[in-house]
Legacy VTK file of the C-alpha trace (Angstrom):
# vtk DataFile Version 3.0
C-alpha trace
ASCII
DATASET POLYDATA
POINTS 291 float
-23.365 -12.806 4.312
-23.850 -10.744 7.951
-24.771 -7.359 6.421
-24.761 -6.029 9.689
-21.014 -7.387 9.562
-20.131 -5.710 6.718
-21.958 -2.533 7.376
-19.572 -2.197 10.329
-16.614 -2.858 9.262
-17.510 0.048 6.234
-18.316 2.343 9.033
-21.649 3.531 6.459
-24.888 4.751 7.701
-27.637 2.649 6.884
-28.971 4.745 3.867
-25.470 5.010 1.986
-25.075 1.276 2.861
-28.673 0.241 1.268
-27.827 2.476 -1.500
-25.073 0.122 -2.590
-26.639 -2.977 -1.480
-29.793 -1.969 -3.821
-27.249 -1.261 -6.809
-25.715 -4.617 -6.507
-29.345 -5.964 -6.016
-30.519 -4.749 -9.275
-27.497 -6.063 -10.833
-28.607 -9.445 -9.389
-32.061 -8.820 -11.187
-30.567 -7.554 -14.308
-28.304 -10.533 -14.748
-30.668 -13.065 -14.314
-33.595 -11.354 -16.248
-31.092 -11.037 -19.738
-28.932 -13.809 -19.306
-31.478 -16.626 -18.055
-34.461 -15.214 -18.425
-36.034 -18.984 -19.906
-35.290 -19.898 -16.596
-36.024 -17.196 -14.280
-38.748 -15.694 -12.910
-39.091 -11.789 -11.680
-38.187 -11.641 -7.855
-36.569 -14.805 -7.523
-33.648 -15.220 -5.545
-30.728 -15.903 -7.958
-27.569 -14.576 -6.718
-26.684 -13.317 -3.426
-24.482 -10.751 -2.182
-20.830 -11.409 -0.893
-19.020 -9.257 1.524
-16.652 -8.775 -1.803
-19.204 -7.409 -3.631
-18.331 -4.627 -1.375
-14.976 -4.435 -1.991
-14.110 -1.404 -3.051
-15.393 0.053 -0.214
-13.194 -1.514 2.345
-10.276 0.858 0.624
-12.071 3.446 0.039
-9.655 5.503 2.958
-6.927 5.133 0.936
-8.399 4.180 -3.009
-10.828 7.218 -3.434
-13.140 6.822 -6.099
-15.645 8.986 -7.201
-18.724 7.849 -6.980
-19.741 7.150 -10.721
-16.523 4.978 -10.990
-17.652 3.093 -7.507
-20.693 2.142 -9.169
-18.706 0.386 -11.929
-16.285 -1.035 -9.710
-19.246 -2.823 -7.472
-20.827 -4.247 -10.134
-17.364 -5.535 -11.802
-15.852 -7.039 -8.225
-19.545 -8.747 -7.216
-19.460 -10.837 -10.746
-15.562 -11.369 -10.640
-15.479 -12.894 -6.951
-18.931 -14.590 -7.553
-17.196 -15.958 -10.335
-14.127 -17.226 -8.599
-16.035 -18.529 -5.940
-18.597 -20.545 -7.988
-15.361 -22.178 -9.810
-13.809 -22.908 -6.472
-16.893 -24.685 -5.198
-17.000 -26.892 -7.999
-13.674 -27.387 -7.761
-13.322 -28.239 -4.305
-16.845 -30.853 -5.089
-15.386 -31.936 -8.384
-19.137 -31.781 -9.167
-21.751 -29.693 -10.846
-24.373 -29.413 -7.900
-27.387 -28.734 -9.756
-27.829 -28.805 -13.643
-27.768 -24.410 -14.410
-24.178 -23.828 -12.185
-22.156 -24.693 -15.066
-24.070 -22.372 -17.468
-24.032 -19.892 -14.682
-20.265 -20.096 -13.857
-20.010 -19.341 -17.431
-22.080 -16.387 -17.893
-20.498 -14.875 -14.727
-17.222 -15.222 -16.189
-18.413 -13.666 -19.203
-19.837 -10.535 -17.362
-16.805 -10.560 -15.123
-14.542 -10.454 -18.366
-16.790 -7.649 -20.529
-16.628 -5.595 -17.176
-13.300 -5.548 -16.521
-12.363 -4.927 -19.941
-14.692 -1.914 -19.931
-12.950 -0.913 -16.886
-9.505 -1.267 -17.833
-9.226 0.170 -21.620
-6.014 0.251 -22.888
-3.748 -0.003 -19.522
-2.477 -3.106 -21.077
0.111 -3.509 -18.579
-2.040 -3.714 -15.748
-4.405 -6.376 -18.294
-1.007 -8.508 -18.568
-0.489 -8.406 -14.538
-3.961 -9.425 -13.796
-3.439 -12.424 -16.295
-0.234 -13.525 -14.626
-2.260 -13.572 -11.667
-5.218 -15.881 -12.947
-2.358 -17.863 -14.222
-1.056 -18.309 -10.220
-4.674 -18.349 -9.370
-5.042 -21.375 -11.506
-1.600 -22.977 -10.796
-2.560 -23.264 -7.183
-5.831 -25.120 -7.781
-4.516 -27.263 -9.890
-1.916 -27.909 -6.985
-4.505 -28.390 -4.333
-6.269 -31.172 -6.843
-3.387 -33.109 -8.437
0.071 -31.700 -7.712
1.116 -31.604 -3.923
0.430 -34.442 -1.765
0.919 -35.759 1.929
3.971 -38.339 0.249
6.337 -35.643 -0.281
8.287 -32.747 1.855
7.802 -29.180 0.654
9.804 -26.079 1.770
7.442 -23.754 3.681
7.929 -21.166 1.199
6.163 -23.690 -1.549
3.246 -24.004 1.325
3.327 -20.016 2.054
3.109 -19.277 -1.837
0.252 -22.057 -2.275
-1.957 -20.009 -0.089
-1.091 -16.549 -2.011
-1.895 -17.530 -5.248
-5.262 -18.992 -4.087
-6.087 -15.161 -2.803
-4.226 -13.773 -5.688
-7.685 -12.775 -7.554
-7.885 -10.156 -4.557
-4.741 -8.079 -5.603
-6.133 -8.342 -9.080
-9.155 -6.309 -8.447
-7.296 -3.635 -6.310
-5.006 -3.006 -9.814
-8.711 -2.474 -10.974
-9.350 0.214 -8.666
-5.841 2.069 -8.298
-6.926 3.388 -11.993
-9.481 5.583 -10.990
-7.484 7.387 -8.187
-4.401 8.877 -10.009
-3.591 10.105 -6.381
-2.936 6.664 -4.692
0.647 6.130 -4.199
2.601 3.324 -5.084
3.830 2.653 -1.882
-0.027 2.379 -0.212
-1.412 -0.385 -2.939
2.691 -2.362 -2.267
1.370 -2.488 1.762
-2.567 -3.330 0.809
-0.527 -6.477 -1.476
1.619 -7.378 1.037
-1.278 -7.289 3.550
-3.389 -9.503 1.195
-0.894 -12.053 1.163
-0.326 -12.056 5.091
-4.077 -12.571 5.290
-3.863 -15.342 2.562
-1.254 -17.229 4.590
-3.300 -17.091 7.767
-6.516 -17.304 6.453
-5.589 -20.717 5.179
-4.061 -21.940 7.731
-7.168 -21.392 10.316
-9.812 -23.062 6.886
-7.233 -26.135 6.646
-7.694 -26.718 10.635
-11.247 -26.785 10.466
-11.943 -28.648 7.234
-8.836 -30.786 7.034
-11.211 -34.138 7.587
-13.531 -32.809 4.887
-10.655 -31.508 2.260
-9.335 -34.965 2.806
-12.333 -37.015 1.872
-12.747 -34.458 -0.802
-8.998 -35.515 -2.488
-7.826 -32.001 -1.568
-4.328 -30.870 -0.346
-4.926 -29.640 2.991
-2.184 -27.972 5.233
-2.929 -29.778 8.387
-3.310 -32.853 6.831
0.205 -32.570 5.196
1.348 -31.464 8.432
-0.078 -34.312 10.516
1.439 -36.954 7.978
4.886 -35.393 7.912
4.689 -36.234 11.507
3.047 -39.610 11.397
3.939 -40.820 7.667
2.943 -44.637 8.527
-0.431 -43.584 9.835
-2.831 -44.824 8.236
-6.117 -42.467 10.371
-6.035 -38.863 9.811
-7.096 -37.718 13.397
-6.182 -34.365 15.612
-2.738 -34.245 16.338
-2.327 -31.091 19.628
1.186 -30.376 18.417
-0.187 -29.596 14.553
-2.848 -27.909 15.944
-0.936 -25.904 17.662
1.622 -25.173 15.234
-1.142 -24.043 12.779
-2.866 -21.850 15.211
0.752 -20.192 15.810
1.345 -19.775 12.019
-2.144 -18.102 11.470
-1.834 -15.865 14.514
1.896 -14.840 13.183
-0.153 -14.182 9.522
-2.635 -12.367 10.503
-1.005 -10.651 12.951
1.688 -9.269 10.145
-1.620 -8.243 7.789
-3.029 -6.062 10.192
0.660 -4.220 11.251
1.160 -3.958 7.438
-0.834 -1.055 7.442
-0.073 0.722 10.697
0.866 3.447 8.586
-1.963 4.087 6.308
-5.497 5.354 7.691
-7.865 3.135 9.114
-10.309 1.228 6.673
-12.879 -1.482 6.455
-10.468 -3.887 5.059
-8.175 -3.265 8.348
-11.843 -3.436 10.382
-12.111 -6.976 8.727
-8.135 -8.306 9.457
-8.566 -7.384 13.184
-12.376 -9.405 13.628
-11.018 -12.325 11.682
-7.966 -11.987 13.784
-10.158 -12.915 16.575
-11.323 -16.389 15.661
-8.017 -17.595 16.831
-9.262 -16.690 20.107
-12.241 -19.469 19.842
-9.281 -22.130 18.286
-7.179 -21.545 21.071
-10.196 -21.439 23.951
-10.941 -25.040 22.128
-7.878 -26.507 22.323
-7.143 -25.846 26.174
-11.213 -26.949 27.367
LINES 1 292
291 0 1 2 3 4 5 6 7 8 9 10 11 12 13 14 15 16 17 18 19 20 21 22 23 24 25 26 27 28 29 30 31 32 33 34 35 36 37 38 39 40 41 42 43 44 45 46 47 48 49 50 51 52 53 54 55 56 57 58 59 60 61 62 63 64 65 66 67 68 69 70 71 72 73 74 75 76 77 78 79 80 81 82 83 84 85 86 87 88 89 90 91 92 93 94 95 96 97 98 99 100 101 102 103 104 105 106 107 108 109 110 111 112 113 114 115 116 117 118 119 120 121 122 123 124 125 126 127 128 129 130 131 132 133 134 135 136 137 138 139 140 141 142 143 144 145 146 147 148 149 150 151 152 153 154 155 156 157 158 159 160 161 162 163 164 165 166 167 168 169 170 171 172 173 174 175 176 177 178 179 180 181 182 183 184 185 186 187 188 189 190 191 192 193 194 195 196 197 198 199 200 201 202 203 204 205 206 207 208 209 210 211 212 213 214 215 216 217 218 219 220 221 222 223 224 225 226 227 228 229 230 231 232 233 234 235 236 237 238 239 240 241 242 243 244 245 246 247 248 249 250 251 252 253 254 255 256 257 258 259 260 261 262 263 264 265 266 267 268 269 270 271 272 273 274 275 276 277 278 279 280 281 282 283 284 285 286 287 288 289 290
């Protein structure tokens, strides 16, 4: 993680922004201290920070939380995306790296799971809509590993909806913090959703192009690759095809493009910051494709 990155797409001075970064430090220390401490020793460098640990400060424009709930809601979106992203590794490896991830992915769950229960009390309808969402969450890797495949010929609205579902954990944690800001209209978290699933779309689009040979060799459904075999379904070498490239390039732009004007209408905030720099890597794609 660029914490100078992150830093300015919060728009925080360097204090405020070290005072969160040390919270979700001592978290670090704290989690690895109680829950391994057989294995761990003091100052060692167990878990890192994400630019979603932050999250609840790229909304914090339009979600405003005071600042004992922030706390809580740092701590409960560093475990749940560190989490999510620990399972996704694995999954993507179908290995176990090194012989404490499993126990780890486990006991991050588990603190993931306490916290948000803490968090959310009794709203059980808002409990039942974030399960619904791990459900789609799950559904999609399970389609990435074993369902969808280069043999068949999808609708693009079974392709679009792959991608949302593998972001879906994202809308999940902005239900989290919409309870702790009874003023947040309905309307504002519907365009933060919709802008989450734009970004989803485009997002993937731009990962498939670059790691399509790698997802391949991995046994993963990549978009590209499905793409480039639609087109060439007796070729036996996956290779760069300038028409799929460009297609994908055109699909992410569109995406991303439709995240950011999602929230024209809502004040500016770090999560807008962040749509409009990764917005810009389709610059580098495009520079690529015509040197």
């Amino acid at each position: 993680m660029e914490k100078e990155k992150v830093q300015s797409y919060l728009r925080l001075s360097t204090p405020t922004f070290k005072k969160y970064t040390d919270i979700l430090m001592s978290e670090n220390e704290r989690f690895a201290s109680s829950r391994f401490g057989h294995f761990y020793k003091d100052g060692e460098h167990f878990l890192g920070l994400s630019m979603y640990s932050y999250y609840p400060l790229f909304f914090r424009e339009v979600i405003q939380l005071e600042e004992t709930y922030l706390e809580k809601l740092l701590k409960f979106s560093h475990f749940h995306f560190l989490s999510l992203f620990l399972l996704d590794q694995i999954y993507d490896s179908n290995k176990i790296r090194n012989s404490y991830e499993m126990i780890v992915l486990v006991r991050l769950y588990q603190e993931a799971a306490y916290s948000m229960k803490d968090l959310i009390g009794k709203h059980e309808d808002i409990m039942n809509l974030i399960e619904v969402n791990q459900i789609h969450n799950d559904v999609s890797m399970l389609n990435e590993k074993y369902v969808l495949n280069y043999n068949q010929t999808y609708k693009e609205s079974i392709i679009k909806e792959y991608c949302m579902n593998k972001y879906i954990y994202a809308k999940s944690a902005l239900q989290v913090y919409s309870l702790f800001d009874h003023t947040v209209k309905e309307d504002t978290l519907d365009k933060l959703n919709l802008s989450h699933d734009f970004f989803a779309i485009g997002r993937q689009y731009l990962d498939d192009l670059l790691d399509y040979e790698e997802d391949f060799n991995e046994g993963g459904f990549n978009i590209y690759s499905y793409h480039f075999y639609q087109k060439h379904p007796t070729e036996s070498l996956l290779e760069e095809d300038d028409e799929v490239v460009a297609y994908m390039i055109s699909e992410a732009e569109k995406y991303l493009k439709n995240a950011v004007v999602t929230l024209d209408d809502l004040p500016v905030t770090g999560w807008k910051r962040y749509l409009e720099s990764y917005a810009k890597r389709i610059s580098s794609y495009k520079v690529k494709q015509i040197g």
